[in-house]
C-alpha positions in Angstrom: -15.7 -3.7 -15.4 -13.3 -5.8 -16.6 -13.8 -9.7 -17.0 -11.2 -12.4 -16.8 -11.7 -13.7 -20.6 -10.5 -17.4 -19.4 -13.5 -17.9 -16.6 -15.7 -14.9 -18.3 -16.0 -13.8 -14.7 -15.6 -9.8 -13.4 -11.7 -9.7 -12.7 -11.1 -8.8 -8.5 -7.4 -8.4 -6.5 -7.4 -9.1 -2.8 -5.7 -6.3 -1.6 -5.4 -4.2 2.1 -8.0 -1.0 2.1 -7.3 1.1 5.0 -9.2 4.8 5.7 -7.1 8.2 5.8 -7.6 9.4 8.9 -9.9 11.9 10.3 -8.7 13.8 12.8 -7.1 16.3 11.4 -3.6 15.7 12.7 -2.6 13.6 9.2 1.2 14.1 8.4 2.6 15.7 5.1 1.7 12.5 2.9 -2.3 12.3 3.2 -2.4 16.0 1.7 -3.3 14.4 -1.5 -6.3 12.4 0.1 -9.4 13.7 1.9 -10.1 12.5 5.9 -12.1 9.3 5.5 -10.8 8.8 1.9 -10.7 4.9 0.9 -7.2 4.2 0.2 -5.3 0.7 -1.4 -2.3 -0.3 0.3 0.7 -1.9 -1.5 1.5 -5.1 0.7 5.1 -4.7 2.6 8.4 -4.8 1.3 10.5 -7.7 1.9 12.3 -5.2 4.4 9.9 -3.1 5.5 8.5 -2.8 9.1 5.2 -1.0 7.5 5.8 2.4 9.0 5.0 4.1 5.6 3.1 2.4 3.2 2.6 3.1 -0.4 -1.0 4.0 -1.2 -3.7 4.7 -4.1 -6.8 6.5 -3.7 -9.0 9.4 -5.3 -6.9 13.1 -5.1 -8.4 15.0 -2.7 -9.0 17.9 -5.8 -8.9 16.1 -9.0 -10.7 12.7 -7.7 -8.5 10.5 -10.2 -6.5 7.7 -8.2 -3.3 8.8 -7.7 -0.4 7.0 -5.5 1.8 8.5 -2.5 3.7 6.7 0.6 1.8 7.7 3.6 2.4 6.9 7.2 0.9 4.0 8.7 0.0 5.9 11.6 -2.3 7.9 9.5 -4.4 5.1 8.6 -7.0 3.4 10.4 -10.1 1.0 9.8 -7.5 -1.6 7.9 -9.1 -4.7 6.4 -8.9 -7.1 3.9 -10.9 -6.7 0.7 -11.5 -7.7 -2.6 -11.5 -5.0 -5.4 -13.3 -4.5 -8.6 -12.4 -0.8 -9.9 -10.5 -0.6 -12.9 -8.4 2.1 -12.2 -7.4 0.7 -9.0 -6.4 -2.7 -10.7 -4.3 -1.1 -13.4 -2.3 0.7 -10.1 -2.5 -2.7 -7.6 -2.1 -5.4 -9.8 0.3 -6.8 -9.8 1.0 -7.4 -7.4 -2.0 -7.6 -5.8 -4.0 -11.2 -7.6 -6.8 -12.6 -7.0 -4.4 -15.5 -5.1 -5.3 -17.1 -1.8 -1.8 -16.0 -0.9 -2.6 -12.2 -1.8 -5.9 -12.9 0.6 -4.0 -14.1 3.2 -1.3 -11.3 3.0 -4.2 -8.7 2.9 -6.3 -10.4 5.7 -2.5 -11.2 7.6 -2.0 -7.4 8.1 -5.1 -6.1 9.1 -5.1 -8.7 11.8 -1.7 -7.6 12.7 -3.0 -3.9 12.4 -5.9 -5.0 14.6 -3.6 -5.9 17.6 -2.6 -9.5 16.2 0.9 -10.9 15.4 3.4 -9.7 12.8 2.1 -12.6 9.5 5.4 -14.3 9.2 4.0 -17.8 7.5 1.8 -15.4 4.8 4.4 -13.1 4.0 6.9 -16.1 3.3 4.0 -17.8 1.5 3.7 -14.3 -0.6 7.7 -13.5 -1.1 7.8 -17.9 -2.5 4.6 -17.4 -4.7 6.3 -14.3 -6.0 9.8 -15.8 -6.6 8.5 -18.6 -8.7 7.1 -16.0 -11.1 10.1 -13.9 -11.5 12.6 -16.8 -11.4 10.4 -19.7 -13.2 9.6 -22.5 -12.6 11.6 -26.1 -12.8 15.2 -27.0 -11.9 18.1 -24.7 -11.7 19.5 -27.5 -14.3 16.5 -26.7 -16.5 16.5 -23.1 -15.8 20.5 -22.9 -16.9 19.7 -25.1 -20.1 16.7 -23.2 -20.9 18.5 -19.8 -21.2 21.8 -20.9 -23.2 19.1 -22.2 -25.8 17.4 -19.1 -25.8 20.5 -17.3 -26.3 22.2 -19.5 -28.9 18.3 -19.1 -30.3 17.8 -22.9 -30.8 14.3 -22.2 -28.6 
């Protein structure tokens, strides 16, 4: 297990586990998973209606996690969890964190899956959270300033 070296705790990822079908009647992209195979579900994309999703889960002949875009409809059992596995970390994360916003993403669409609404207020809390990581943080002022210093390298 890994630990987070700054709290010396056991790092975990919120992060939407659904359940491959069972069935039998699973579309082309749950070949590589077995019925009732655990699967981790990438959140949605900023345009996405979650029809397909991209998943990670044990290969149904090699057992190590491998990643494919599945059909939503193949999925069922959805809920929000938090995981611990390595190998699923190093595939999830990012950008799946340990976040209340990831938490309420994850726990957002399995409602939604269960029958409730679409999460509009967690999904704009997620796509904000994310923004300020890619973009930075402080004023456009400060942002602008900040990268002519780095490129006349005076920072």
């Amino acid at each position: 297990m890994e630990l987070d070296e700054e709290k010396g705790e056991v790092k975990t990822v919120w992060c939407i586990v659904a359940t491959v079908i069972t069935n039998g009647q699973a579309s082309k992209g749950t070949r590589n998973f077995e019925p009732g195979t655990k699967v981790y579900c990438f959140p949605p994309s900023r345009s996405g209606s979650y029809e397909s999703v991209k998943v990670v889960g044990p290969d149904r002949k090699s057992g190590k996690i491998v990643s494919a875009v599945v059909s939503a409809g193949d999925l069922e059992n959805w809920r929000a969890e938090e995981v611990i596995n390595e190998e699923v970390l190093q595939q999830i994360s990012p950008p799946w964190d340990s976040s209340d916003v990831s938490k309420g993403v994850a726990e957002g669409i399995a409602a939604w899956k269960a029958g409730g609404h679409w999460p509009v207020l967690e999904l704009r809390r997620w796509n904000r959270s994310r923004a300020e990581v890619v973009v930075g943080e402080g004023t456009l002022l400060r942002r602008m300033k900040n990268g002519l210093l780095r490129l006349l390298g005076k920072a």
